[in-house]
PyMOL commands that place a pseudoatom at each C-alpha (Angstrom):
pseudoatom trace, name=CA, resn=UNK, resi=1, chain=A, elem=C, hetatm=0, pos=[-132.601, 39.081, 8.675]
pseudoatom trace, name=CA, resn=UNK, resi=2, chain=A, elem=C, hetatm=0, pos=[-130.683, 40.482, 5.856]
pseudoatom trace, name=CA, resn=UNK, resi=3, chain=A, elem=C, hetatm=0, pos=[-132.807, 41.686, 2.544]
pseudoatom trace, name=CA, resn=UNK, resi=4, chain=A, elem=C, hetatm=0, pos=[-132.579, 38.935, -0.328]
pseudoatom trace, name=CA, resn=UNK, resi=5, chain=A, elem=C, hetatm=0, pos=[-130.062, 40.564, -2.711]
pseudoatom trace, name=CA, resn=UNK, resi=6, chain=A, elem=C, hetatm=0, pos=[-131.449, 42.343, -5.917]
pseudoatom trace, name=CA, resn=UNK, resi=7, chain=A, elem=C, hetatm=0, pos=[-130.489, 41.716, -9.187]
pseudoatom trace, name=CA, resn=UNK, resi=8, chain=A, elem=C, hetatm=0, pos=[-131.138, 43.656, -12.136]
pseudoatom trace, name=CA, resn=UNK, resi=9, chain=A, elem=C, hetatm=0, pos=[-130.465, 44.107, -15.529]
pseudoatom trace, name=CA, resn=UNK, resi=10, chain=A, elem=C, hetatm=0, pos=[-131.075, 48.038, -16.601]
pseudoatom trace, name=CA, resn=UNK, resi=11, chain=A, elem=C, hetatm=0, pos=[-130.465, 49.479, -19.628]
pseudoatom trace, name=CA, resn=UNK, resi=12, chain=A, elem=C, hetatm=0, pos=[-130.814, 53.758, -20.454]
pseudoatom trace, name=CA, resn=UNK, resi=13, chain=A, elem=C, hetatm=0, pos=[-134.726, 53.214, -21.624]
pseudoatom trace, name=CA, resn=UNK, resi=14, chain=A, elem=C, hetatm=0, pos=[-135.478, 50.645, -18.536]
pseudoatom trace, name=CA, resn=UNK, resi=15, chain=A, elem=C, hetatm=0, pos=[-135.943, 50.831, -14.464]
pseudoatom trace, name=CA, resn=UNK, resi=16, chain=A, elem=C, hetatm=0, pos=[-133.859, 48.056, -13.213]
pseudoatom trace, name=CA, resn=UNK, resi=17, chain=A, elem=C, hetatm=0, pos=[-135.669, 45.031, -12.446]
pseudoatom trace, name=CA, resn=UNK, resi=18, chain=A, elem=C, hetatm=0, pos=[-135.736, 42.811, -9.231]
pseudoatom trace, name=CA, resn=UNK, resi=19, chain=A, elem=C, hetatm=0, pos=[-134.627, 39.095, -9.271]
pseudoatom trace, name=CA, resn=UNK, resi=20, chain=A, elem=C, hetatm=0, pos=[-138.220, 38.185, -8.802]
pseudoatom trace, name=CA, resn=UNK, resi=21, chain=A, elem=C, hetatm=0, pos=[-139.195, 40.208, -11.730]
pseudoatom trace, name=CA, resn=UNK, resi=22, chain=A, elem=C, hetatm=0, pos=[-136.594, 39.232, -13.723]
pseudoatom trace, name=CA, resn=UNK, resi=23, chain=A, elem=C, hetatm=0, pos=[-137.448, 35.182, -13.082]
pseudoatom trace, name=CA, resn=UNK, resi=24, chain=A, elem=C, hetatm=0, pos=[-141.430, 36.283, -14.034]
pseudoatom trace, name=CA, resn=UNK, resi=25, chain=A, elem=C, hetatm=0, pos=[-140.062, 37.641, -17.314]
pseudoatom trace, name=CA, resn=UNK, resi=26, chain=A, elem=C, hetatm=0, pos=[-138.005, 34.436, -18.133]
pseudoatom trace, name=CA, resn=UNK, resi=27, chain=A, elem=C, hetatm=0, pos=[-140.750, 32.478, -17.164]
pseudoatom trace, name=CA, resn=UNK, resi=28, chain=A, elem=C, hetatm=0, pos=[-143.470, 34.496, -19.465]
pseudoatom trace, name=CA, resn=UNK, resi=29, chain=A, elem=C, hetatm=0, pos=[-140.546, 34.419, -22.586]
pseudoatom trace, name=CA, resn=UNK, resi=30, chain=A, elem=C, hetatm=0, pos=[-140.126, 30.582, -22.312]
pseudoatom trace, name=CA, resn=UNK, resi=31, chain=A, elem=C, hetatm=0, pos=[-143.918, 29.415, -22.093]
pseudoatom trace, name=CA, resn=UNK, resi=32, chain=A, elem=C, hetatm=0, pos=[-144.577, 32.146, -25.235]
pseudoatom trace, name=CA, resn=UNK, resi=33, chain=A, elem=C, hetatm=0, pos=[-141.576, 30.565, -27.150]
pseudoatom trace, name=CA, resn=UNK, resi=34, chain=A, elem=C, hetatm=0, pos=[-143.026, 26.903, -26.554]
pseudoatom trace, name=CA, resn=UNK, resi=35, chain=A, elem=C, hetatm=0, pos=[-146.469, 28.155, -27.498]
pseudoatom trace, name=CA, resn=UNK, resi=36, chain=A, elem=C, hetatm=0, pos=[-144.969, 29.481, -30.797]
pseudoatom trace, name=CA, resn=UNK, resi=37, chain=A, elem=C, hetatm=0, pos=[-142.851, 26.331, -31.280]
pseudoatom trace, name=CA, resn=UNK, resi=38, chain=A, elem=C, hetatm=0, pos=[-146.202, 24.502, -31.315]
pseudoatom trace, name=CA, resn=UNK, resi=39, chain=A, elem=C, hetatm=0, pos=[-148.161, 26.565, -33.916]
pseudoatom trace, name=CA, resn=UNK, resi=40, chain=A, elem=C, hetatm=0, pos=[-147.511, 25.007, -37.090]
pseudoatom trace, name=CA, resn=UNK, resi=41, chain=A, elem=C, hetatm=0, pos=[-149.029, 28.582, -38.620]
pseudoatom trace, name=CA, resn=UNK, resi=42, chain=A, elem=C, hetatm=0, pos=[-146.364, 30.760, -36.465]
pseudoatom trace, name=CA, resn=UNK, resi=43, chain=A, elem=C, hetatm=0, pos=[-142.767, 28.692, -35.556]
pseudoatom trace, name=CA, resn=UNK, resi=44, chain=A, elem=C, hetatm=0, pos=[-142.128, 28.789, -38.959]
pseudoatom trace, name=CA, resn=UNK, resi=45, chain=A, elem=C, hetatm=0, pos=[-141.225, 32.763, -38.711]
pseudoatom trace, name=CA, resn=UNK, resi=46, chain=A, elem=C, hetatm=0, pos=[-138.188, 34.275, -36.899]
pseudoatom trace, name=CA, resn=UNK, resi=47, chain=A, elem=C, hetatm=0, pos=[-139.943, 36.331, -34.030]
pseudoatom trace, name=CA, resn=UNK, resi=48, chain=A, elem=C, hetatm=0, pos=[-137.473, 38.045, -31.787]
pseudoatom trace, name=CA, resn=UNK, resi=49, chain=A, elem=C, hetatm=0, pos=[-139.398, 38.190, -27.800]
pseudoatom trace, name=CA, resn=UNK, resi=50, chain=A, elem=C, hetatm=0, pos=[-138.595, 40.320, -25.785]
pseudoatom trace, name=CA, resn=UNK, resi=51, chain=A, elem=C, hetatm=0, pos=[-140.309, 40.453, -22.356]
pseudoatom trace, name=CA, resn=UNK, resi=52, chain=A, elem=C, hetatm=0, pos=[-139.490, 43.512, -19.126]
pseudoatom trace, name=CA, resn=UNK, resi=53, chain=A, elem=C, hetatm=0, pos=[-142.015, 43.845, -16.465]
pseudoatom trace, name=CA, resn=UNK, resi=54, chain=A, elem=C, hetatm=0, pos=[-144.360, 41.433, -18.134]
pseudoatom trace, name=CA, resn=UNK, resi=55, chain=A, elem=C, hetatm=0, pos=[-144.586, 43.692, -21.332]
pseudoatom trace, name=CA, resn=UNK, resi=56, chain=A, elem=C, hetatm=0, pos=[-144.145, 41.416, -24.075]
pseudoatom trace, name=CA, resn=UNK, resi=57, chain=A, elem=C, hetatm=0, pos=[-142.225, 42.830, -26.963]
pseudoatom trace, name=CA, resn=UNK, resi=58, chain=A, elem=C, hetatm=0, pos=[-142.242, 41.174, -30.873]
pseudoatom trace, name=CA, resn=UNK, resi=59, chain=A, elem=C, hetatm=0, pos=[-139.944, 42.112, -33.500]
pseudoatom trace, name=CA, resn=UNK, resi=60, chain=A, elem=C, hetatm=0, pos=[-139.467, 40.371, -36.836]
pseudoatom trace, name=CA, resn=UNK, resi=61, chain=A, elem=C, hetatm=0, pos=[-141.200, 39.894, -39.969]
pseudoatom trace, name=CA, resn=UNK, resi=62, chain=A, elem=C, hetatm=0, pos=[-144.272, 37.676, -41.052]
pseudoatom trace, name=CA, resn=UNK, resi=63, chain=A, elem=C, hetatm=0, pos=[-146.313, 36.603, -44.247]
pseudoatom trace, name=CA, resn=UNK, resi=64, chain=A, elem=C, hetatm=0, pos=[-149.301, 38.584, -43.485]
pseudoatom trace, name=CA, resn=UNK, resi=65, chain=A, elem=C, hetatm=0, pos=[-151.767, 40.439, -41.432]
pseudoatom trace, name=CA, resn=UNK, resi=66, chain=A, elem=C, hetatm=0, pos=[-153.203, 37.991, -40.030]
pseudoatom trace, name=CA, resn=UNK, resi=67, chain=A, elem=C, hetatm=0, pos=[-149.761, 36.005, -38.666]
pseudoatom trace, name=CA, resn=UNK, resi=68, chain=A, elem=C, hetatm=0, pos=[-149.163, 39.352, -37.454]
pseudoatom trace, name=CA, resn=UNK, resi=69, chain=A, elem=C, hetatm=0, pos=[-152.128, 39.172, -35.520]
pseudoatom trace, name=CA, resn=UNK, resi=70, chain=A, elem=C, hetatm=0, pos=[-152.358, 35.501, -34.449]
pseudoatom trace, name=CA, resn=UNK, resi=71, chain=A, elem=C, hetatm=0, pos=[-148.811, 35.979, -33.404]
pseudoatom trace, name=CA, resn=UNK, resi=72, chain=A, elem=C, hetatm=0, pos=[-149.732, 38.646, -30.735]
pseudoatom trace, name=CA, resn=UNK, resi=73, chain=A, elem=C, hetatm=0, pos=[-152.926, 36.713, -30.015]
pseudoatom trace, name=CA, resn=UNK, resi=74, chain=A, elem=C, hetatm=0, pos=[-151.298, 33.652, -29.103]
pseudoatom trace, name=CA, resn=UNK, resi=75, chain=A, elem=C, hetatm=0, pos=[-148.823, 35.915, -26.893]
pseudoatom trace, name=CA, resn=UNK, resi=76, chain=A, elem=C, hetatm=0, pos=[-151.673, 37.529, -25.023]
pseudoatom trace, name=CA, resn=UNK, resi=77, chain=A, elem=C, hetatm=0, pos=[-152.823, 34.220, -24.062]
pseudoatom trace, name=CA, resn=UNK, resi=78, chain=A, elem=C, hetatm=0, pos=[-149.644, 32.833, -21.966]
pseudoatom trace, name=CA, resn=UNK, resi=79, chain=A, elem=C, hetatm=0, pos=[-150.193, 33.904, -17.847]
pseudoatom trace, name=CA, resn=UNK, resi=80, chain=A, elem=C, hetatm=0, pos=[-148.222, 36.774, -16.677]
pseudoatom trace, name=CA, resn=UNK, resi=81, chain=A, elem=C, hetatm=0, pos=[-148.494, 38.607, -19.995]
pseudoatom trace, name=CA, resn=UNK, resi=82, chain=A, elem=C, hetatm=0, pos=[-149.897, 42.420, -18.868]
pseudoatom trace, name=CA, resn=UNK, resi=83, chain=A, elem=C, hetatm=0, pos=[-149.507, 44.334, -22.555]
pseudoatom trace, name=CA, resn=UNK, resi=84, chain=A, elem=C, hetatm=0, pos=[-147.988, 42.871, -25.890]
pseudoatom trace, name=CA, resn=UNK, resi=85, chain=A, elem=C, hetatm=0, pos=[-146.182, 45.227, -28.351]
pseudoatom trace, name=CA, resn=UNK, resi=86, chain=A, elem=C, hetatm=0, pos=[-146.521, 43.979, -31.981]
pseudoatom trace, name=CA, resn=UNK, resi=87, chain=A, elem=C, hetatm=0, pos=[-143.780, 45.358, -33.872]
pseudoatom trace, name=CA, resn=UNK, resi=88, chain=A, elem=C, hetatm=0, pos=[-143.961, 42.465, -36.387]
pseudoatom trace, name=CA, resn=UNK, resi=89, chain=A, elem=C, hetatm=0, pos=[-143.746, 43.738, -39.624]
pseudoatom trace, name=CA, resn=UNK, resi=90, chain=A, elem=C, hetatm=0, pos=[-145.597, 42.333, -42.742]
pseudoatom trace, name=CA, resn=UNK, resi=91, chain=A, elem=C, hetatm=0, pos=[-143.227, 41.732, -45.729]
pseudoatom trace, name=CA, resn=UNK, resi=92, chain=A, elem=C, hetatm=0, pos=[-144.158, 43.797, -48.810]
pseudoatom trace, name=CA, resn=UNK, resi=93, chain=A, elem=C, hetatm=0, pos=[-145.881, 41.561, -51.310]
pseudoatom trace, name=CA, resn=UNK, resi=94, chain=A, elem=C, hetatm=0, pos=[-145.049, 44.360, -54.111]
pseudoatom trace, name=CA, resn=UNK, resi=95, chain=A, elem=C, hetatm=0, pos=[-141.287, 43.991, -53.209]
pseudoatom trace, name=CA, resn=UNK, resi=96, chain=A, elem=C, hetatm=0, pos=[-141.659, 40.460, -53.641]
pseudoatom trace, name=CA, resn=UNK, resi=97, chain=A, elem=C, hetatm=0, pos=[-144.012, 40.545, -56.222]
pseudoatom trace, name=CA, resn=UNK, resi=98, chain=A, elem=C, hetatm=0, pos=[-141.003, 42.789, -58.362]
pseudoatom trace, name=CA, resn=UNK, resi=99, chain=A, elem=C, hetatm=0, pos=[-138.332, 40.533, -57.470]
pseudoatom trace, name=CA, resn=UNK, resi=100, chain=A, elem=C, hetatm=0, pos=[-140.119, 37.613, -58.678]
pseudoatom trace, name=CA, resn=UNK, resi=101, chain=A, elem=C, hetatm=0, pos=[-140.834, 39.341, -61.760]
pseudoatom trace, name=CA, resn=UNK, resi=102, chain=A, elem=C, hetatm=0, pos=[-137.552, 40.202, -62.549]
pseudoatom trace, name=CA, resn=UNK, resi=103, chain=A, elem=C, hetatm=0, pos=[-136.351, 37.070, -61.922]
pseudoatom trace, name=CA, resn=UNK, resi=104, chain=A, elem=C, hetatm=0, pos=[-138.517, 35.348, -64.647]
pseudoatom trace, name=CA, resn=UNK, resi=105, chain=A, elem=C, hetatm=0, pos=[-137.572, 37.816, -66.731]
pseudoatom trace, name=CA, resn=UNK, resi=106, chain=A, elem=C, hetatm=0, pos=[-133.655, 37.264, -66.731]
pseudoatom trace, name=CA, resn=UNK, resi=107, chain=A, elem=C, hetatm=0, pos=[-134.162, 33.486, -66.794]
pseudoatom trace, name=CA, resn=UNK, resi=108, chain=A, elem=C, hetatm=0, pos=[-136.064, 34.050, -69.896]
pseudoatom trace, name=CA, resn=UNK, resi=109, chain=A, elem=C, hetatm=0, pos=[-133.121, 36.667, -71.344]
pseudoatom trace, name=CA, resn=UNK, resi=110, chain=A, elem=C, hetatm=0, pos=[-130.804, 34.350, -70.449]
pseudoatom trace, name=CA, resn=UNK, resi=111, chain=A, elem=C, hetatm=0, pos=[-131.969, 31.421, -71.874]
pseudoatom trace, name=CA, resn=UNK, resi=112, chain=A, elem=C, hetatm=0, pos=[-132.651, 33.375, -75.133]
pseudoatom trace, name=CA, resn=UNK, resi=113, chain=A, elem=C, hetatm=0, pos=[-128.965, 34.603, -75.165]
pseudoatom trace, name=CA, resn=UNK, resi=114, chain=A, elem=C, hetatm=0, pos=[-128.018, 30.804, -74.909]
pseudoatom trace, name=CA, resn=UNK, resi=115, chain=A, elem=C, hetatm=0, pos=[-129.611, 29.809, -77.770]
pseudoatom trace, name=CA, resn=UNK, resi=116, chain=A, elem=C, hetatm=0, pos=[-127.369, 29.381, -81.266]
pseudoatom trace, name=CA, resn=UNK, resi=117, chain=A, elem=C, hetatm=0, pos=[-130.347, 30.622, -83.383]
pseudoatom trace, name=CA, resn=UNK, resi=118, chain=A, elem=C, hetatm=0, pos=[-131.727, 33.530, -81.792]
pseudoatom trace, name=CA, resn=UNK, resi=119, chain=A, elem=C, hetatm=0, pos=[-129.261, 34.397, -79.350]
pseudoatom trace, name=CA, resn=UNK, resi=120, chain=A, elem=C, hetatm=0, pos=[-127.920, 37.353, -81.114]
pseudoatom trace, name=CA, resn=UNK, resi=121, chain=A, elem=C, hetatm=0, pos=[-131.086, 39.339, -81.779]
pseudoatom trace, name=CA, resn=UNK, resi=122, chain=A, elem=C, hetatm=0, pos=[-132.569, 41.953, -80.497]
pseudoatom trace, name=CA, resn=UNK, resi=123, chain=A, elem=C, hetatm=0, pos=[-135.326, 40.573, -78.330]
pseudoatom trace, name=CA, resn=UNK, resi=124, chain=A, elem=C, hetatm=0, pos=[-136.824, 42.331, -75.119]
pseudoatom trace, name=CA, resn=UNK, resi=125, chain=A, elem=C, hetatm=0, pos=[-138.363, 40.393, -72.539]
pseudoatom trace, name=CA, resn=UNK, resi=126, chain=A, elem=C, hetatm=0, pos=[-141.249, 42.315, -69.951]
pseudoatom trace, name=CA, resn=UNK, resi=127, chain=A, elem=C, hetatm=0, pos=[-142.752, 40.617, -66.774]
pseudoatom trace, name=CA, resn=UNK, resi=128, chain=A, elem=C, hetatm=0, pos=[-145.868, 41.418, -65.197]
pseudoatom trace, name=CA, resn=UNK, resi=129, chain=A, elem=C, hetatm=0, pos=[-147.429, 39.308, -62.432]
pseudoatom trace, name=CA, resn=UNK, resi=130, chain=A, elem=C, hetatm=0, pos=[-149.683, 37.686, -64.891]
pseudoatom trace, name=CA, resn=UNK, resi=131, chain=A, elem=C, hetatm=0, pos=[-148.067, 37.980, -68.419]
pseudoatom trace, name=CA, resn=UNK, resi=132, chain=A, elem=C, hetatm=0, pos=[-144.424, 37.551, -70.473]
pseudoatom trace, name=CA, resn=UNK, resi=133, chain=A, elem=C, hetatm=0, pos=[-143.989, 40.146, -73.299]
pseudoatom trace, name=CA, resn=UNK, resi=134, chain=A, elem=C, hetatm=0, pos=[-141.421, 39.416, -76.108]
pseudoatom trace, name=CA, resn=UNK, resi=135, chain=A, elem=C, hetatm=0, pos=[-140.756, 41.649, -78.384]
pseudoatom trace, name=CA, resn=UNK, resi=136, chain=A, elem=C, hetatm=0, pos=[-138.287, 42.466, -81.223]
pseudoatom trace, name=CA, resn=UNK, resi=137, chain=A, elem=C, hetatm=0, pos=[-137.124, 41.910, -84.686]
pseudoatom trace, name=CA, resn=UNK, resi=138, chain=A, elem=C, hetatm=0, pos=[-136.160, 38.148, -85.958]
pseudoatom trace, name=CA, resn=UNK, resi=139, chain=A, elem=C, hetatm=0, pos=[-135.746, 36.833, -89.820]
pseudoatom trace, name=CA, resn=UNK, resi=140, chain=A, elem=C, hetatm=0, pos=[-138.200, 33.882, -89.652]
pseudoatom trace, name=CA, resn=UNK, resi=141, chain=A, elem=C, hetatm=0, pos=[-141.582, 32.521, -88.350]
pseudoatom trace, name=CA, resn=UNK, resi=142, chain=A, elem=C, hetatm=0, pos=[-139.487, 29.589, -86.563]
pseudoatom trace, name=CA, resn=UNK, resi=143, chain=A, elem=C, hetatm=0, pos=[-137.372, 31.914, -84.873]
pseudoatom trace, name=CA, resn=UNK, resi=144, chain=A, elem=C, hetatm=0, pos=[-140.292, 33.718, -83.968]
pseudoatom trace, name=CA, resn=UNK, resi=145, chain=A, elem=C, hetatm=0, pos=[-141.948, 30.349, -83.004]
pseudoatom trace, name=CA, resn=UNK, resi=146, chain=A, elem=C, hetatm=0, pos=[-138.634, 29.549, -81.022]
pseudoatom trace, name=CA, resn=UNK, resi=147, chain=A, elem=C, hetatm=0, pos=[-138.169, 32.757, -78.635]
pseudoatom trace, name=CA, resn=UNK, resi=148, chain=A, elem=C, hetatm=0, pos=[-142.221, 32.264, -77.517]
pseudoatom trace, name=CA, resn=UNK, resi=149, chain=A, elem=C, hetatm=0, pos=[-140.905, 28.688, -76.659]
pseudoatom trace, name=CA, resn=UNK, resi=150, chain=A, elem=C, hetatm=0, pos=[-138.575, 29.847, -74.493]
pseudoatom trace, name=CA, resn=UNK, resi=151, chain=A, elem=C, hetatm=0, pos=[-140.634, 32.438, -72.836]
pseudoatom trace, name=CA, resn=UNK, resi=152, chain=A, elem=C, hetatm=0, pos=[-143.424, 29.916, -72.473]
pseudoatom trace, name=CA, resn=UNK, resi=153, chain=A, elem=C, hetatm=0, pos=[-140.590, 27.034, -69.975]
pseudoatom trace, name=CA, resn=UNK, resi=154, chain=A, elem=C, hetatm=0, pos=[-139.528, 30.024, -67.798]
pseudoatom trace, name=CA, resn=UNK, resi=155, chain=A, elem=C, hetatm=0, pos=[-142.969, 31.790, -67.559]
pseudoatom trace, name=CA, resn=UNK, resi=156, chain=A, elem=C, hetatm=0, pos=[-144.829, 29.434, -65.344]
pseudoatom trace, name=CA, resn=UNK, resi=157, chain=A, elem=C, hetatm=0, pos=[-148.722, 30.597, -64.900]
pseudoatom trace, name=CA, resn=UNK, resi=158, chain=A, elem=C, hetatm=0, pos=[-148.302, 33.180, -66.724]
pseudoatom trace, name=CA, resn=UNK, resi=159, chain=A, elem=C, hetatm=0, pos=[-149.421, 34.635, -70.411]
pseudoatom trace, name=CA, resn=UNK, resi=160, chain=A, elem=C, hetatm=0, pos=[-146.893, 34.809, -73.032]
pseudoatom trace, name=CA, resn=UNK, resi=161, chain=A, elem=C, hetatm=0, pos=[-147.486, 37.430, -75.581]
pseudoatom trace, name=CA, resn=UNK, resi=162, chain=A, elem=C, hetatm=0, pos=[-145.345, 37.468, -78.709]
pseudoatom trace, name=CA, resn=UNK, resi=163, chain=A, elem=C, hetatm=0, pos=[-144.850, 41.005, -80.690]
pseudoatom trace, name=CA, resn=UNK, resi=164, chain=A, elem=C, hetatm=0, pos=[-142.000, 39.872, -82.350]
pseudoatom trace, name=CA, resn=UNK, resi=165, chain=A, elem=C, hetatm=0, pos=[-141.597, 40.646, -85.927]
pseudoatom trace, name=CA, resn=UNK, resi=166, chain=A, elem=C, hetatm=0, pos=[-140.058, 39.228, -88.719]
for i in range(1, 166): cmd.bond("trace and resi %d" % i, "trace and resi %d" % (i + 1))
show_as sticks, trace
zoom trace
C-alpha cells in the first residue's frame, strides 16, 4: 500500500509539517478563535493566531496586562495547545494619555480663535491629565470670564485654571 501523500506548508524559520499536523493546527486555531469570539472581555481586540506544531502564537495589541494575560490563559485552555507565545503587546497609556491631552487642548484653541471677542488675543492653552491652564493678556474681566468659559465646555473632568490678566 502506497504512503498517504504529505502535505506541508514550510517556510525558512519552519520544518515542514505533515497533513495530519497541519489538520491538528487548524483544528487548535479554530476552537481558540471561537473561544475568543465568546469572551465578551477578549473578541473585542484584534488578536492575530498563529498556530505550527501545536505552538500557539499571539500577535496584536490589548488594553492591559491583564487582557494580555487572560488572552493567553484562555489559549492554554483549548486541547492540543503544547506552548503559547504571547507577543500581545499592551498599548501605552502615556501615548494615549498625550494624545488625549493634546486633543483637548486644540479644541479649546480652536474654539477660542472662533470667538469674535477674544479670538485675536494672545491666549495659551496647557493640558495635563487632570487640569486646563489659560493664560495670557485680555482688556476686561468678561473677556477674562469668557476664555475660562470656553476652557471649562472642552475640558471635561478636568480643572480649569485661569492666569489670564487684564
Amino acid at each position: 500500500m502506497d504512503a498517504l501523500p504529505v502535505f506541508t506548508a514550510t517556510s525558512e524559520k519552519n520544518p515542514p509539517r505533515s497533513f495530519f499536523t497541519l489538520i491538528d493546527d487548524s483544528s487548535i486555531h479554530a476552537k481558540i478563535i471561537a473561544k475568543m469570539i465568546s469572551d465578551d472581555f477578549i473578541k473585542t481586540y484584534p488578536i492575530d493566531i498563529d498556530v505550527y506544531n501545536g505552538v500557539v502564537y499571539l500577535k496584536g495589541t490589548v488594553e492591559t496586562d491583564s487582557q494580555k494575560r487572560m488572552t493567553a490563559d484562555l489559549t492554554r485552555g483549548v486541547i492540543g495547545v503544547i506552548r503559547v507565545e504571547n507577543w500581545l503587546l499592551v498599548k501605552d497609556k502615556n501615548i494615549t494619555d498625550k494624545t488625549q491631552n493634546l486633543l483637548i487642548r486644540e479644541k479649546i484653541k480652536m474654539d477660542l480663535l472662533k470667538d469674535p471677542d477674544i479670538g485675536h488675543l494672545p491666549i495659551e492653552v496647557e493640558t495635563t491629565m487632570t487640569q486646563v491652564i489659560i493664560t495670557g493678556r485680555v482688556r476686561s474681566r468678561p473677556q477674562k470670564q469668557k476664555a475660562t468659559s470656553i476652557a471649562k465646555k472642552k475640558a471635561g473632568f478636568r480643572e480649569v485654571i485661569n492666569r489670564i490678566t487684564y
